[in-house]
N, C-alpha and C positions, 0 to 999 in steps of 0.2 A: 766785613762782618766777622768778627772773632767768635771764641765757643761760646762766651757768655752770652755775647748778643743773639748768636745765633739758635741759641738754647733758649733765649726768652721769648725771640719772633716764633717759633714752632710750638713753645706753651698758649700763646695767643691765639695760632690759628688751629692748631689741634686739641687743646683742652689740656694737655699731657705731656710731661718734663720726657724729653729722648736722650737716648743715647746718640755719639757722636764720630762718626770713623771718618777718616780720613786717606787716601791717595796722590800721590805727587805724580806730576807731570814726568816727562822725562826730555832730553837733550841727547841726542848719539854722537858722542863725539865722532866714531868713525865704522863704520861698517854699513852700507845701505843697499839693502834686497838683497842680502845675503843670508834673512832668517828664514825665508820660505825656502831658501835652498838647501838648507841642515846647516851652515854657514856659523861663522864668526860673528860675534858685533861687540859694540864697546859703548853701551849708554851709562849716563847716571840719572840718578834721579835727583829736581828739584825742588827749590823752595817755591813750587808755584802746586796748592794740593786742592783736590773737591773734595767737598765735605756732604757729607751723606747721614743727617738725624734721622733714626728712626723708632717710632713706639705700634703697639702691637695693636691688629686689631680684631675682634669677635666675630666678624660678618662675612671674614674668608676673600675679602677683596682687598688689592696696593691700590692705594691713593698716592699719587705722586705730586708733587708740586716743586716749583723750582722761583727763585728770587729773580730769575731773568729772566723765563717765559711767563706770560698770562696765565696761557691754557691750565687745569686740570684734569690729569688722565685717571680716570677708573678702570680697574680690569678684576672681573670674577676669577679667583683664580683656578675652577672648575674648567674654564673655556676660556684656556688659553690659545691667541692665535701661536700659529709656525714660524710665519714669516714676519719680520716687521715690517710697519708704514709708511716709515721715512720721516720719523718725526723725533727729538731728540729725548723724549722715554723709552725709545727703544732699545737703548744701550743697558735701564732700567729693569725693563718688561723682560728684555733676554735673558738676563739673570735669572730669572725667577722660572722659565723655558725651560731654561741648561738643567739648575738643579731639579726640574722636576723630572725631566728625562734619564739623570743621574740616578731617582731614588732618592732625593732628599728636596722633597718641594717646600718650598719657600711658604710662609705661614702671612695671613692678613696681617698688614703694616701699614700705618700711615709715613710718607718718604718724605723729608725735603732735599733738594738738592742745590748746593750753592756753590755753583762753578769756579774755582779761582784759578783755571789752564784756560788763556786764549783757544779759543776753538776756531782751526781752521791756520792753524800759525803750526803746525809741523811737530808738536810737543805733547801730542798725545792726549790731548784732551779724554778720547773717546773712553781710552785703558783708562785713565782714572776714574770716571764715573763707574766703567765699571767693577773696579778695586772695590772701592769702597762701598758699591752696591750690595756686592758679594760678600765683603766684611756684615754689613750692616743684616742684610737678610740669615745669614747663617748663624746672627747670634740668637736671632728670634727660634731657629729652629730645633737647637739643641747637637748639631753636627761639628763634628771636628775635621777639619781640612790642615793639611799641611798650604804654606805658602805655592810652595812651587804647583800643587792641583789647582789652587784659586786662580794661579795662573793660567792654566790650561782652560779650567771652566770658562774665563773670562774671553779668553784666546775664541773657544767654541762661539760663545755669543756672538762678534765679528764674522766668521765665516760661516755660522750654518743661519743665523739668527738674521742680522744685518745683510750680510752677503758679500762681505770685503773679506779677499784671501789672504788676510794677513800673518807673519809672523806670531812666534812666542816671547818677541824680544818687550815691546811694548809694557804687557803685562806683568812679566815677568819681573823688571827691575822695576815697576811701579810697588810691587810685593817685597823685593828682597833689595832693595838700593837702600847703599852706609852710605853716611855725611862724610867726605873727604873724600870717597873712592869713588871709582870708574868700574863697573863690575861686567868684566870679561866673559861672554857666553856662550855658550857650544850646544847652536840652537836643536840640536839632536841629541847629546845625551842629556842635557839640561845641567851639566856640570858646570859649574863658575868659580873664576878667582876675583876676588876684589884688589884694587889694585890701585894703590895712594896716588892722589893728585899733589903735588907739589904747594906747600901752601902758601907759593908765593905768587901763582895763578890765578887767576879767574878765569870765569864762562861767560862769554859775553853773547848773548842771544839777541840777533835780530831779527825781528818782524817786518816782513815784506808789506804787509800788510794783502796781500794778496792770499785768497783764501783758496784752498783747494778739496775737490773731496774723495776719497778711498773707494767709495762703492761707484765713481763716476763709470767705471770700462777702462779707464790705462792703467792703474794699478793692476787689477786681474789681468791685464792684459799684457803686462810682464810676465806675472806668471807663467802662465801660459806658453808663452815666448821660450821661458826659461827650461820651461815642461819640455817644449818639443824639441829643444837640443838636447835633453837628456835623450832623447829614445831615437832620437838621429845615433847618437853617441856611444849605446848601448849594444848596436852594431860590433863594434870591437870592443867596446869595456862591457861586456854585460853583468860586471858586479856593480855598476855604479846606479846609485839607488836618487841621484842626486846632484845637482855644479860641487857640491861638496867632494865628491869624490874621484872630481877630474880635475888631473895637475895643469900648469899649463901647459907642459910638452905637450900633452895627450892631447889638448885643444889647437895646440898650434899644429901638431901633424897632421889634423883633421880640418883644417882651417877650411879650404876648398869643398869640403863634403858639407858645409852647411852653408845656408843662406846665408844671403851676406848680414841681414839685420840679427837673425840668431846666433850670428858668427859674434855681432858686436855686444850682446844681452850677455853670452857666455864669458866672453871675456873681461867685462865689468866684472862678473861676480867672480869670476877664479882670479883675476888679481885683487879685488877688495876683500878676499879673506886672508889672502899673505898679508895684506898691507895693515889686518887688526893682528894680525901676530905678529908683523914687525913694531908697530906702533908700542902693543904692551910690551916689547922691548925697551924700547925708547923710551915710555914712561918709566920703569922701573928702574932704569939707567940715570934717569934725568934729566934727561937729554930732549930736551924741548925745542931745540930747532929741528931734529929728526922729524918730532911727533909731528910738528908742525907742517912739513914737508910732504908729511903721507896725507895732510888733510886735507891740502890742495891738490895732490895726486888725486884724490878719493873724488873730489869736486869735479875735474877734469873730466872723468873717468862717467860722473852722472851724468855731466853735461854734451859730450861727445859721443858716448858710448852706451847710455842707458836712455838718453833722451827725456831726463826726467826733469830736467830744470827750466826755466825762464828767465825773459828777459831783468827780472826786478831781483829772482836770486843773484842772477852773476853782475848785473853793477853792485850790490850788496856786496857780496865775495869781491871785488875791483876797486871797493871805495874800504877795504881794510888795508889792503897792502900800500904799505911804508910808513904807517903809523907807526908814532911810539911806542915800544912793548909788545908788539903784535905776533905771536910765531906763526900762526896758521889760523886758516877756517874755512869751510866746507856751507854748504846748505845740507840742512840735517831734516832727517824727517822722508815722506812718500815723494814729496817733489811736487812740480804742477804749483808752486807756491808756498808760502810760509815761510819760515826763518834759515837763519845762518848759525853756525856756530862757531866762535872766534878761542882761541886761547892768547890770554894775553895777558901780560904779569901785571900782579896787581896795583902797584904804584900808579901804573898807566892808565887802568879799566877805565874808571871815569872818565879821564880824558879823552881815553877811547869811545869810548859809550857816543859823547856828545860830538866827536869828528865825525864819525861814519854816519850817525845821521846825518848832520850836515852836509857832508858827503852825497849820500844816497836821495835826501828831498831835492837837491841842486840838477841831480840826475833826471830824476823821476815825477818831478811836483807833487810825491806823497809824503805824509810823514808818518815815518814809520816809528813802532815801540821797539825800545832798547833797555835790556834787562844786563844789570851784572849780576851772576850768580854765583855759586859752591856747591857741588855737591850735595845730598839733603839726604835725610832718610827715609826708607820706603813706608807702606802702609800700615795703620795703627788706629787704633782707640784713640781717639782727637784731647787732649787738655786744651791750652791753648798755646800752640806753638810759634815762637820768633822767625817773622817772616826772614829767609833766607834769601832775596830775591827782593832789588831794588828798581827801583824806576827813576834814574835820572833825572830830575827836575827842566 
């Protein structure tokens, strides 16, 4: 469904022409659970975006509606709940939460919401909806937000709203991701470089098809993990606020003073933050069988060390290597399921695209979706923008 179409299905069911915002998914090329540590990470954002109409309304209540769910949620915006229900207006409803607790409450609106991020495929679905929730509700209100707070407000929804302890990486490159670039982020001071992709690359995204979810207990439960090696740690680094601010000498002389599975959570994330500053090396250099090499490191590293993958990511990751074109690819994303991410020169994508599946249903008797993508820009007032993000026939 494009803006126009989607602009005329919500005059139909609302009485009234909306406005139209938009957020894009994202892709990590490399860095994984290293934002909740103050950490490195390297996403972009795609051509895969949700779009979010909205018009105002008199009666002080969001009306939400969505092209892929049945349901219609209503909510007074007087009495708002705390906590969400576990239904997918919550990522909605939070918004309107966040900003009220902000000081800038969200004004009665009729919502549509038209999904175009797989949910449940490792791409961020959630941050987009709430991008452009947050675009959409703020224009009703009259507030001005920098990007990088919509960030943060959004980030809030997840952890205090939802109850997944995620990262700022998500939201943040759904807000501030260029077409061409990879935007490098320094999940503690919120500084970034963007950082050109080779345009003779592609992103080749696979869907395990296997779905996972964030607020299930293993994602926090890294955390967690990650927490208590910090204050094991703290013992002798007591400036370290963070995995951020332990090298790995510091890790490795301390090896024996921590449990063994904390021992292995810590060292996932202090070498996957070298390995986004080597990496934007290697990009900036050109040098794409480097970049490549840290993405299987990175893989290695979730799969042995963070325990965050499966059986359907790593034949996925097993059924790219020796392909034509191929440098690298990792499973991208919380883990527990959902996609890969391949860099692989563009001449080959296609062919690529259609191996590795072949590849992977021969494995697994599923068949999975397989996207070649670029890069894309982050979120915006919707026209009607050329999908960046193809589906191999």
């Amino acid at each position: 469904m494009i803006s126009s179409e989607l602009a005329g299905h919500f005059r139909d069911v609302f009485g009234v022409s909306p406005r139209i915002f938009s957020a894009p998914g994202r892709v990590n090329l490399i860095g994984e659970h290293t934002d909740y540590n103050d950490g490195f990470v390297m996403p972009c954002a795609i051509g895969m975006s949700t779009r979010v109409a909205i018009s105002p309304r008199e009666d002080g209540k969001l009306v939400v509606r969505s092209d892929e769910f049945p349901d219609q949620f209503e909510s007074d915006l007087d009495h708002l709940p705390e906590r969400g229900t576990g239904v997918w207006s919550d990522y909605v409803l939070g918004v309107a939460v966040m900003l009220q607790q902000i000081g800038h409450p969200a004004q009665g609106a009729n919502l549509w919401v038209q999904g175009g991020v797989p949910m449940g495929a490792g791409l961020s679905s959630s941050a987009a909806i709430e991008v452009a929730s947050a675009l959409a509700m703020i224009s009703l209100n009259g507030a001005m937000f920098p990007l990088p707070q919509i960030a943060k407000l959004c980030q809030q929804v997840e952890n205090v709203f939802i109850g997944a302890r995620v990262g700022i990486m998500d939201q943040f490159v759904s807000c501030l991701g260029k077409a061409g670039h990879a935007l490098m982020l320094d999940c503690r001071s919120l500084d970034f470089k963007l950082i050109p992709i080779p345009q003779n690359v592609r992103l080749v995204i696979c869907n395990t098809m296997v779905k996972h979810e964030h607020a299930s207990g293993e994602y926090n439960r890294r955390r967690e993990e990650c927490e208590a090696g910090v204050k094991i740690l703290q013992k002798w680094h007591p400036e370290a606020r963070a995995l951020r601010d332990i090298s790995p000498s510091q890790l490795e002389e301390h090896a024996q003073d921590l449990p063994e599975i904390i021992y292995r959570r810590c060292l996932h994330v202090v070498q996957e933050n070298q390995r986004v500053q080597d990496a934007a090396q290697c990009l900036l250099a050109g040098d794409l069988g480097g970049f490549g090499g840290l993405m299987r490191a990175s893989h290695r590293s979730l799969r042995d060390l963070y325990d965050v993958s499966c059986r359907e990511l790593n034949v996925m990751v097993e059924a790219a290597e020796g392909l034509p074109g191929f440098y690298g690819g990792r499973m991208t994303g919380g883990g527990f399921g959902g996609s890969t991410v391949n860099l692989v020169n563009a001449g080959d994508a296609a062919a690529f695209a259609d191996q590795v599946a072949g590849r992977y249903r021969r494995e697994t008797g599923t068949e999975p979706l397989v996207y070649v993508c670029s890069a894309a820009d982050g979120a915006h007032v919707e026209a009607d923008p050329a999908k960046q993000c193809t589906e191999p026939s």
